[in-house]
ROBA-81166 format. One record per residue: residue number from 0; residue in one letter; x, y, z of N, C-alpha, C in turn. Coordinates in pm, whole numbers, plus 50000, padded with zeros to 5 digits. Each point is the difference from the previous one (the first is absolute). Last residue first. Layout:
<nodes>
+-----+------+-------+-------+-------+-------+-------+-------+-------+-------+-------+
:  nr : rest :    nx :    ny :    nz :   cax :   cay :   caz :    cx :    cy :    cz :
+-----+------+-------+-------+-------+-------+-------+-------+-------+-------+-------+
: NUM :    A :     X :     Y :     Z :     X :     Y :     Z :     X :     Y :     Z :
...
+-----+------+-------+-------+-------+-------+-------+-------+-------+-------+-------+
</nodes>
This chain:
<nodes>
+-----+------+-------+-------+-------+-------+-------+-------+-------+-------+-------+
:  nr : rest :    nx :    ny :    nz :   cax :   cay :   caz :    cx :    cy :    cz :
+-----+------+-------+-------+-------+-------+-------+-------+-------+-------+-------+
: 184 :    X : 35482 : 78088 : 58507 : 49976 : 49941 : 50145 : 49908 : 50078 : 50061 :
: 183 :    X : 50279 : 49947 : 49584 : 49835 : 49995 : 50039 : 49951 : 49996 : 50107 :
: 182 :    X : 50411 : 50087 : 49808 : 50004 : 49826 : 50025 : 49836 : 49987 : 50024 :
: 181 :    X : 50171 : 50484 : 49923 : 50094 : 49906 : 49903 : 49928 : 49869 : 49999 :
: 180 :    X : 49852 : 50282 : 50338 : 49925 : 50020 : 49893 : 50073 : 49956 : 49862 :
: 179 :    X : 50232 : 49984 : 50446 : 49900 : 49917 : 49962 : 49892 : 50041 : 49891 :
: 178 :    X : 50398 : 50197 : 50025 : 50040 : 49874 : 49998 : 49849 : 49894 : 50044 :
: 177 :    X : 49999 : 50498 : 50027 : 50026 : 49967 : 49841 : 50059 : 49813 : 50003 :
: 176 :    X : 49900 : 50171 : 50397 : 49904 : 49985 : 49982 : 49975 : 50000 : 49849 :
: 175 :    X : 50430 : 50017 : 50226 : 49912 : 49859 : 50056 : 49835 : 50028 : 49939 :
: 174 :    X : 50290 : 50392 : 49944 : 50069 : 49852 : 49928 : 49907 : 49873 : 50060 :
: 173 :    X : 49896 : 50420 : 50174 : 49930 : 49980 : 49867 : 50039 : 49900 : 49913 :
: 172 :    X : 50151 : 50069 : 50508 : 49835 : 49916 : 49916 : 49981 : 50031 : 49904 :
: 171 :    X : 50422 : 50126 : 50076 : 49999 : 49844 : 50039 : 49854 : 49955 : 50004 :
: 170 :    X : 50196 : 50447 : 49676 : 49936 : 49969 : 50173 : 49957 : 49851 : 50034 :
: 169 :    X : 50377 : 50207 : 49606 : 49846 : 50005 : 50019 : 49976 : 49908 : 50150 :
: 168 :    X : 50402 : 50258 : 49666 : 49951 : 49953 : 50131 : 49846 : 49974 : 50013 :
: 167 :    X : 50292 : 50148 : 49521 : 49874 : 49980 : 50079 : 50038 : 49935 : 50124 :
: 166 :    X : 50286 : 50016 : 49662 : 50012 : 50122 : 50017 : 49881 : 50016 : 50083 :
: 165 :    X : 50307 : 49607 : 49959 : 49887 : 50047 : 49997 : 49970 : 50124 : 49986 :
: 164 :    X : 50526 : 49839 : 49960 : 49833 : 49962 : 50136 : 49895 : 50067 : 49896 :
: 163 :    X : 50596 : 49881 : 50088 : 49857 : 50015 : 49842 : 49910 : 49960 : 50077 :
: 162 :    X : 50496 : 50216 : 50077 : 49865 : 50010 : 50081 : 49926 : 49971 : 49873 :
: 161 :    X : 50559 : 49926 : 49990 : 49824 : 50083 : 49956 : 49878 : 49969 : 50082 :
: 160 :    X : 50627 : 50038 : 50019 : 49873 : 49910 : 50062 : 49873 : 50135 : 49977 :
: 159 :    X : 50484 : 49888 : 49709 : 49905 : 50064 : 50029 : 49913 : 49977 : 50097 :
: 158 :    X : 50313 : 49807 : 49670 : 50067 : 50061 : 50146 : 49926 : 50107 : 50038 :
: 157 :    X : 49831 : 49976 : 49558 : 50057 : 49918 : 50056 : 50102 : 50049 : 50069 :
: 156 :    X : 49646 : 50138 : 49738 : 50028 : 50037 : 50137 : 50037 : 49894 : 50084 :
: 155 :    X : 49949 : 50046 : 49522 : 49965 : 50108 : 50030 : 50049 : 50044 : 50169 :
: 154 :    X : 49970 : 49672 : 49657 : 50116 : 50011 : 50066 : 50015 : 50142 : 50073 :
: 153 :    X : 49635 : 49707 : 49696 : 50014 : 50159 : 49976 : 50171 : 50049 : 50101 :
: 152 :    X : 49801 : 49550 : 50042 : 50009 : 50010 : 49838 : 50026 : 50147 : 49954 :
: 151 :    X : 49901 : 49858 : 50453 : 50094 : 49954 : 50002 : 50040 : 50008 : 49819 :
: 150 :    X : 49554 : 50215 : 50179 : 50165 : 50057 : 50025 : 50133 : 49941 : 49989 :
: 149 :    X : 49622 : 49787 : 49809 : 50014 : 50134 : 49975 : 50096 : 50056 : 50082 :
: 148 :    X : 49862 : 49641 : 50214 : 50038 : 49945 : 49858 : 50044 : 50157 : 49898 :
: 147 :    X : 49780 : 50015 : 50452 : 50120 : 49934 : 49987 : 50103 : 49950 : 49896 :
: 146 :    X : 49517 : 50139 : 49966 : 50095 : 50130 : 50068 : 50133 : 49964 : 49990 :
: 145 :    X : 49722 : 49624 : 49900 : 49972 : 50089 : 49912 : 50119 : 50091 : 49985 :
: 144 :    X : 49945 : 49728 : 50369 : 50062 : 49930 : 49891 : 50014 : 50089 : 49911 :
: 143 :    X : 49667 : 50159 : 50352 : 50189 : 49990 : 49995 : 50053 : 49950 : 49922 :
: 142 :    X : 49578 : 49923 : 49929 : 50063 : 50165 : 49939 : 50087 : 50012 : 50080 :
: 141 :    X : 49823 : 49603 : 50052 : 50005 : 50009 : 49896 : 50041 : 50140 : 49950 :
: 140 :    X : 49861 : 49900 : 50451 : 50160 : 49929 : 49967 : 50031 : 49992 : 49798 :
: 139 :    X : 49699 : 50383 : 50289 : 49997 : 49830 : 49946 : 50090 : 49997 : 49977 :
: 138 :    X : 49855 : 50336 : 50395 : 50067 : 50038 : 49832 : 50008 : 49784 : 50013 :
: 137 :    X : 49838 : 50413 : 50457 : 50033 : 49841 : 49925 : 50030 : 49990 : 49846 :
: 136 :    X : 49984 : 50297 : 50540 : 49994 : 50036 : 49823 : 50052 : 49845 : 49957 :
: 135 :    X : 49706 : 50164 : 50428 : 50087 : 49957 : 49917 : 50021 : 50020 : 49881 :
: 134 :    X : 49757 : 50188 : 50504 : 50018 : 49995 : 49820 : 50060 : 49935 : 49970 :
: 133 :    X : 49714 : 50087 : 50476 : 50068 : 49925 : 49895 : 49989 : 50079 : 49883 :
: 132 :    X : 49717 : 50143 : 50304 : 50038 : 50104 : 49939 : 50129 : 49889 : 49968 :
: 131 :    X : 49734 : 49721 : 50353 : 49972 : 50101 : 49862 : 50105 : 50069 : 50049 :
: 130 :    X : 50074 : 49513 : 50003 : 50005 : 50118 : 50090 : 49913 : 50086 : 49895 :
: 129 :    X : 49954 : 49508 : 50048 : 50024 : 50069 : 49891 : 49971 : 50148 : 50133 :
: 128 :    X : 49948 : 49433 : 50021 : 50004 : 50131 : 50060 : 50053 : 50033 : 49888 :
: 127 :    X : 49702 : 49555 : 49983 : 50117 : 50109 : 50001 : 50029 : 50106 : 49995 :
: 126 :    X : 49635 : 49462 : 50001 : 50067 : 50185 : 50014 : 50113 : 50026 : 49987 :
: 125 :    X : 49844 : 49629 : 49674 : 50002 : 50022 : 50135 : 50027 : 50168 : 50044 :
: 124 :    X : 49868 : 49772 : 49526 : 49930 : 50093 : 50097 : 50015 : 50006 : 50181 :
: 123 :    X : 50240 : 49776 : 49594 : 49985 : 49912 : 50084 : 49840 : 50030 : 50087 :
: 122 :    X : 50212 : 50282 : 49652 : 49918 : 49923 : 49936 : 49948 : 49913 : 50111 :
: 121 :    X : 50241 : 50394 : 50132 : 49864 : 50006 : 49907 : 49973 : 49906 : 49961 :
: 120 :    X : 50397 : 49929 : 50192 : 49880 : 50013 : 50094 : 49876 : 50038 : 49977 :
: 119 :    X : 50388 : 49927 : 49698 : 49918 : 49874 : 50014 : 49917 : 50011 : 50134 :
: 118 :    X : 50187 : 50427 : 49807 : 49924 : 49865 : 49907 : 49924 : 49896 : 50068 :
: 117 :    X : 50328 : 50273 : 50212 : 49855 : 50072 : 50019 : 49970 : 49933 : 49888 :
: 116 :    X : 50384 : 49879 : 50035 : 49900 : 49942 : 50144 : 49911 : 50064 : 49971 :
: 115 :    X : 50287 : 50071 : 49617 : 49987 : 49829 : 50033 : 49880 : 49980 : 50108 :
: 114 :    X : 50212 : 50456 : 50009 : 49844 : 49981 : 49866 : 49987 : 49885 : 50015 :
: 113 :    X : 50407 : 50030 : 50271 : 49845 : 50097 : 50081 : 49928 : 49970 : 49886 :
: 112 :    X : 50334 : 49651 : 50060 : 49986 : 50155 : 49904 : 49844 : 50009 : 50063 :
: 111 :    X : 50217 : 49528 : 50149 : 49977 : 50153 : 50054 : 49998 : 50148 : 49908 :
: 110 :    X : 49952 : 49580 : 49816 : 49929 : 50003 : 50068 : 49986 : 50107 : 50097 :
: 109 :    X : 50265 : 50019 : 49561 : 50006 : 49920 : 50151 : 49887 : 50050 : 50061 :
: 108 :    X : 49958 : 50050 : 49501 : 50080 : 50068 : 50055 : 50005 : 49899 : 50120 :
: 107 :    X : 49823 : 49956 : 49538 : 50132 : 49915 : 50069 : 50018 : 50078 : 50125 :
: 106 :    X : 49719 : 50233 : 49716 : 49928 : 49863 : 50061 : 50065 : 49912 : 50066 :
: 105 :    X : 50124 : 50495 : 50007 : 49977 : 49952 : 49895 : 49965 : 49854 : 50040 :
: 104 :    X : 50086 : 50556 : 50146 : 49892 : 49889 : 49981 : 50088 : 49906 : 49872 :
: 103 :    X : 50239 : 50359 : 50343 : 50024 : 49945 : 49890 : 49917 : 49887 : 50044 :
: 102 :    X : 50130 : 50453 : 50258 : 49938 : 49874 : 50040 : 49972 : 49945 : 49851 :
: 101 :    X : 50350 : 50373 : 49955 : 49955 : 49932 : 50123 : 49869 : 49855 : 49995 :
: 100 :    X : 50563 : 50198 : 49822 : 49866 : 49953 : 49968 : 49848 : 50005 : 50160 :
:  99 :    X : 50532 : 50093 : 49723 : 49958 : 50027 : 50134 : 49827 : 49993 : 49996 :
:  98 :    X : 50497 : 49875 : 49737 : 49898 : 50043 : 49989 : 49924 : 50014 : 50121 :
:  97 :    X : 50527 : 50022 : 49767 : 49908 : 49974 : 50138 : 49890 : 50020 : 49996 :
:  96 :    X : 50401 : 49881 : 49682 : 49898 : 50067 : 50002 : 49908 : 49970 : 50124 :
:  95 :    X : 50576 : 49973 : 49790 : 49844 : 49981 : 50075 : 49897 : 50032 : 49994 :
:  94 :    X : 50589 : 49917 : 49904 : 49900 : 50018 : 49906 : 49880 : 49942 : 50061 :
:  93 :    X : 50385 : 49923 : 50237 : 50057 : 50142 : 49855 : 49843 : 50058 : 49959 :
:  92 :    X : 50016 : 49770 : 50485 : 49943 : 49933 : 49891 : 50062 : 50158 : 49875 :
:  91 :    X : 50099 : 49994 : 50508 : 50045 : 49880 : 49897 : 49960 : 49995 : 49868 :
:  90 :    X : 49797 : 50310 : 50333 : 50141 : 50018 : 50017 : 50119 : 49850 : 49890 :
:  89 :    X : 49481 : 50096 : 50011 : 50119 : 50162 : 49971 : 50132 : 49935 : 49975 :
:  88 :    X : 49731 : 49649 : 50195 : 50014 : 50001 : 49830 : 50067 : 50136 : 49927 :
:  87 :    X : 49912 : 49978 : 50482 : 50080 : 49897 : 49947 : 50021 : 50014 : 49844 :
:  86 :    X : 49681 : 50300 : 50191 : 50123 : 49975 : 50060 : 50108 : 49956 : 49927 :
:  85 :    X : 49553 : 49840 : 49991 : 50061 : 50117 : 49931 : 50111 : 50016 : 50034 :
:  84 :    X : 49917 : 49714 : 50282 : 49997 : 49947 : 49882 : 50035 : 50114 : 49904 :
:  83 :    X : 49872 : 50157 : 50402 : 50095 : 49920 : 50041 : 50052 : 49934 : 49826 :
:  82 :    X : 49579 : 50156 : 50076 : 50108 : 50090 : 49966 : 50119 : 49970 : 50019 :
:  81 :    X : 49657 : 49725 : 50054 : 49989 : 50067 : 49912 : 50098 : 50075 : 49941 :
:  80 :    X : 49957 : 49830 : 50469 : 50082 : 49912 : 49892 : 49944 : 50037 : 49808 :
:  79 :    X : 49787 : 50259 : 50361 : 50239 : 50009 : 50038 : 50062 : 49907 : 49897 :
:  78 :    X : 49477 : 50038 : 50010 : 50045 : 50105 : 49890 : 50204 : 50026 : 50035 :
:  77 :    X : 49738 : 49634 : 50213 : 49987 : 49999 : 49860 : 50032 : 50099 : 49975 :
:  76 :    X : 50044 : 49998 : 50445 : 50087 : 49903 : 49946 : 49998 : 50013 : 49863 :
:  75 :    X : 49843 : 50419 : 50239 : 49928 : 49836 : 49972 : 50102 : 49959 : 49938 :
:  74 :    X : 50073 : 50476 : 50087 : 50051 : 49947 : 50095 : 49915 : 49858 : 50012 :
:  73 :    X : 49856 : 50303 : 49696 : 50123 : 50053 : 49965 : 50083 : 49873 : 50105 :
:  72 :    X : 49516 : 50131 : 49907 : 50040 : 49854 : 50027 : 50168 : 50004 : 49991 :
:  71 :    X : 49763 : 50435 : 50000 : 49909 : 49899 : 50116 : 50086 : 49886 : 49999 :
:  70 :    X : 50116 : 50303 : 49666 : 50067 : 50006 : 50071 : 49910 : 49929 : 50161 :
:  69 :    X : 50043 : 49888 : 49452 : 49908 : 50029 : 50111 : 50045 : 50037 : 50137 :
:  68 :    X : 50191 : 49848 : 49569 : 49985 : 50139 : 50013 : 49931 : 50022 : 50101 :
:  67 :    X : 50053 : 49522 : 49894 : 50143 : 50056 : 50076 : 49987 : 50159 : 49973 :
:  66 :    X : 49682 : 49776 : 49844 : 49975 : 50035 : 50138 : 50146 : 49973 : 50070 :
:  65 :    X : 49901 : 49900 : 49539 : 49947 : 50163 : 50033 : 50020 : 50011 : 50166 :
:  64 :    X : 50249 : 49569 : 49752 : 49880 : 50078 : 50092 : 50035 : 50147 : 49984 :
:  63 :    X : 50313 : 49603 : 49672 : 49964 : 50040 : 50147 : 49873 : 50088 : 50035 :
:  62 :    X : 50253 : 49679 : 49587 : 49897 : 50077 : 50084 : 49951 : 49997 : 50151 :
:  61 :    X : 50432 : 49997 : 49561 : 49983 : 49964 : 50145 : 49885 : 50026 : 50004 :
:  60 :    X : 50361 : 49924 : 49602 : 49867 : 50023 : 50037 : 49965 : 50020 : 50140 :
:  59 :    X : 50451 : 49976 : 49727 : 49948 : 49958 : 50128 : 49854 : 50053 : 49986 :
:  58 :    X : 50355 : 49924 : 49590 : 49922 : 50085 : 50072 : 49912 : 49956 : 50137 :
:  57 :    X : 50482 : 49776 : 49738 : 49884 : 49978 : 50005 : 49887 : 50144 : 50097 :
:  56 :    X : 50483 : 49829 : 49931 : 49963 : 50072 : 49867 : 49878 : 50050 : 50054 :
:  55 :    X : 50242 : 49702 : 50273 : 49976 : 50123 : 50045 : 49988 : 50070 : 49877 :
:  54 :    X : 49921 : 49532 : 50155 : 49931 : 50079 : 49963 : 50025 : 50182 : 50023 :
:  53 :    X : 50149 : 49661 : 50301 : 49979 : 49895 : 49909 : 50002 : 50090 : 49865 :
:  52 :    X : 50000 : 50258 : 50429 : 50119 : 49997 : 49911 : 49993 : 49891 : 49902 :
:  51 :    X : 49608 : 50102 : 50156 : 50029 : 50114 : 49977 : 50169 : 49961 : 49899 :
:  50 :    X : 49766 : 49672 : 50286 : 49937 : 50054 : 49825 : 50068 : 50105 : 49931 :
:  49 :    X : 50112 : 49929 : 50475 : 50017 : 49888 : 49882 : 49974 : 49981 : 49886 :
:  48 :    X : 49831 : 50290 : 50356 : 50135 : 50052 : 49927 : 50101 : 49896 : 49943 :
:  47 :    X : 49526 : 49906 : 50096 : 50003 : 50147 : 49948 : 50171 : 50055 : 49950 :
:  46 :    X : 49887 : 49638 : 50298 : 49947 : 49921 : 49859 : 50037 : 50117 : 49908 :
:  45 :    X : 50058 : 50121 : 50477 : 50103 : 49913 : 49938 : 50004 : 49957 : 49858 :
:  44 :    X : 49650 : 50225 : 50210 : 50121 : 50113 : 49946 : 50117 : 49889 : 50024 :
:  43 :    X : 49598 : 49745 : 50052 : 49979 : 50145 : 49906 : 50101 : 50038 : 49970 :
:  42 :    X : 50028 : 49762 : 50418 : 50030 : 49884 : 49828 : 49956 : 50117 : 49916 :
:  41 :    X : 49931 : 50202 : 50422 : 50149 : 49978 : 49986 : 50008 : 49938 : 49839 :
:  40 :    X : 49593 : 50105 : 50122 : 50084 : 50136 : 49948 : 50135 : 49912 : 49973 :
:  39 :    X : 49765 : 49661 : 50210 : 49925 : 50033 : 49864 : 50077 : 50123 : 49926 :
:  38 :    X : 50016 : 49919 : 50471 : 50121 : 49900 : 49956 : 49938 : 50008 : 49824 :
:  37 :    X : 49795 : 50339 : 50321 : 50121 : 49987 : 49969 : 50076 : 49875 : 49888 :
:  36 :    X : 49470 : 50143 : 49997 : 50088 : 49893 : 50067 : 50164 : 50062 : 49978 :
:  35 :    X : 49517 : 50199 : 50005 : 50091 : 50046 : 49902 : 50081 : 49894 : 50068 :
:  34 :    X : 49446 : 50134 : 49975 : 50124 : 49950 : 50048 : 50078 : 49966 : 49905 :
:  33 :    X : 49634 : 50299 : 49920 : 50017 : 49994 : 50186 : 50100 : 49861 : 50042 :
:  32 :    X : 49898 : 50142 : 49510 : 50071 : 50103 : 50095 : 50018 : 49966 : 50117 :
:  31 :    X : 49948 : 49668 : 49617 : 49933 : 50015 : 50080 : 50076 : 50096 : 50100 :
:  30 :    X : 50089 : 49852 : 49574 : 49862 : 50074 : 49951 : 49934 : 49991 : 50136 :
:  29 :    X : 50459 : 49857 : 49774 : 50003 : 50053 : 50162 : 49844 : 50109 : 50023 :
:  28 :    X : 50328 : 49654 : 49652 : 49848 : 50010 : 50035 : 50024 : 50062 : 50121 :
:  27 :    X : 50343 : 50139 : 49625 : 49978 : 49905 : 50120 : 49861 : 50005 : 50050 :
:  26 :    X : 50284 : 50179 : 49607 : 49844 : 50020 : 50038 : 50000 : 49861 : 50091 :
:  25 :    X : 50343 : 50259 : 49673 : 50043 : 49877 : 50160 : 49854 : 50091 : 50023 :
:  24 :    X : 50259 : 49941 : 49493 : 49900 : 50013 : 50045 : 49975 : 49979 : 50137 :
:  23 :    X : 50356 : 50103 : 49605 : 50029 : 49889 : 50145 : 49873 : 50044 : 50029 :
:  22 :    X : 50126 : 50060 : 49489 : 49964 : 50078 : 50100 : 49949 : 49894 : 50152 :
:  21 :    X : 50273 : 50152 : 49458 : 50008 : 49848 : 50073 : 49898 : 50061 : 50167 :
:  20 :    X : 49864 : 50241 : 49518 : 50115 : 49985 : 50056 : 50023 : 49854 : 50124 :
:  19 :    X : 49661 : 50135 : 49645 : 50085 : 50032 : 49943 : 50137 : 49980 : 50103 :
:  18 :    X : 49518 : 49732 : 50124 : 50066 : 50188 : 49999 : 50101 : 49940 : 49919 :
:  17 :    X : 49537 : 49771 : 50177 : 50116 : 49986 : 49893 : 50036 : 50164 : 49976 :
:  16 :    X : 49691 : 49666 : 50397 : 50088 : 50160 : 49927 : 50101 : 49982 : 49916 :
:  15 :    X : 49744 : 49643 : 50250 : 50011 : 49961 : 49886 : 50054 : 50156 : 49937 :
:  14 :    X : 49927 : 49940 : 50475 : 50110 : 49860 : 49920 : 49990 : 50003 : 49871 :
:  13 :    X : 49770 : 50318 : 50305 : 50097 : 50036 : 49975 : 50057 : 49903 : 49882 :
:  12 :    X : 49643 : 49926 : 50286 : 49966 : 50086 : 49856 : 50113 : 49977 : 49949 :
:  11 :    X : 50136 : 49763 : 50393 : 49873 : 49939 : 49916 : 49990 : 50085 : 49876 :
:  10 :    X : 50167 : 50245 : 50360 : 50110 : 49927 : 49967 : 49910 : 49907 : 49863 :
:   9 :    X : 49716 : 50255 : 50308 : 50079 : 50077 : 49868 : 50152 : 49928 : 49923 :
:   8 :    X : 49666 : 49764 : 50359 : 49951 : 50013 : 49868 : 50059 : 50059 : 49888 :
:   7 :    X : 50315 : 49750 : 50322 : 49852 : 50054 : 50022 : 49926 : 50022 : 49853 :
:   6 :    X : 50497 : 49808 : 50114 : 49871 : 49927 : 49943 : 49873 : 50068 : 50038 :
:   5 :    X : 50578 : 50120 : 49903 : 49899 : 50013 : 50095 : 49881 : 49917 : 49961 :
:   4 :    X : 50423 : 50167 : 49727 : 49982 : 49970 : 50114 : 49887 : 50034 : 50121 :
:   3 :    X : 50162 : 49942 : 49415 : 49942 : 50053 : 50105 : 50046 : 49972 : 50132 :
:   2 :    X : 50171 : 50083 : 49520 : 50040 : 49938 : 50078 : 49917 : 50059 : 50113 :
:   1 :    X : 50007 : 50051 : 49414 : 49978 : 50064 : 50170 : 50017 : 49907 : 50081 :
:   0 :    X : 50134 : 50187 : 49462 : 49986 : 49886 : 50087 : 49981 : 50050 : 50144 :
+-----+------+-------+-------+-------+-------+-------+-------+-------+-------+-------+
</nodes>
């Protein structure tokens, strides 16, 4: 049985995971890095350590950012309250799994997910900037589920925080230009 918390897209996949064990899922929509609202962290890690003790059989899922490894964004609200959270769940939760994800395609995503905007500006065909030598690394919300699902069935690395990425970075015009030769454009 799973108990989610959160409504973005990875909270959404998530709802129907059928595991062997009881598992707290906290995928908060926060699919927009450049802002991070205090009073939002605050209800999070209140909701978070409410669940926690509601629910303390239960495995904590968490997904958090590759770019709390980044030592550029080390000091952005999003990767303090990233970690901040990790953190949290170390320190409370018996039983966790921290996943660490980075830019995650999937059709539900918020309007702000970087793949979401470079879509609908390829299709809208308005302009938009794009630095060169950009990379991102991006991975489908369907093979996190996947990844996610396998390690939580293998127990392999639990109380663990995993890095699941892409093994490919690819360059912000070859993604925008594999995204328009996708839509025809």
């Amino acid at each position: 049985m799973s108990q989610i918390i959160g409504g973005g897209a990875l909270a959404e996949r998530f709802r129907r995971l059928d595991s062997q064990r009881e598992i707290l899922i906290f995928a908060p929509n926060s699919e927009d890095s450049q802002r991070v609202e205090l009073s939002v962290v605050e209800e999070e890690s209140n909701e978070l350590r409410r669940m926690i003790q509601t629910h303390p059989a239960s495995t904590v899922v968490y997904f958090s950012s590759c770019s709390a490894l980044d030592p550029t964004l080390a000091n952005s609200d999003y990767v303090i309250y990233k970690r901040a959270i990790e953190e949290l769940i170390q320190s409370i939760a018996p039983s966790y799994l921290i996943i660490r994800l980075p830019q995650v395609i999937s059709r539900q995503s918020a309007v702000t997910n970087l793949s979401r905007f470079l879509v609908e500006k390829t299709i809208s065909g308005e302009p938009f900037e794009i630095w060169s030598g950009t990379e991102r690394n991006f991975i489908d919300i369907d093979d996190v589920y996947e990844i996610v699902r396998e390690i939580l069935n293998s127990e392999k690395f639990l109380n663990q925080v995993v890095n699941v990425a892409n093994p490919n970075s690819v360059s912000m015009i070859d993604f925008v230009q594999i995204v328009e030769a996708s839509l025809g454009v």
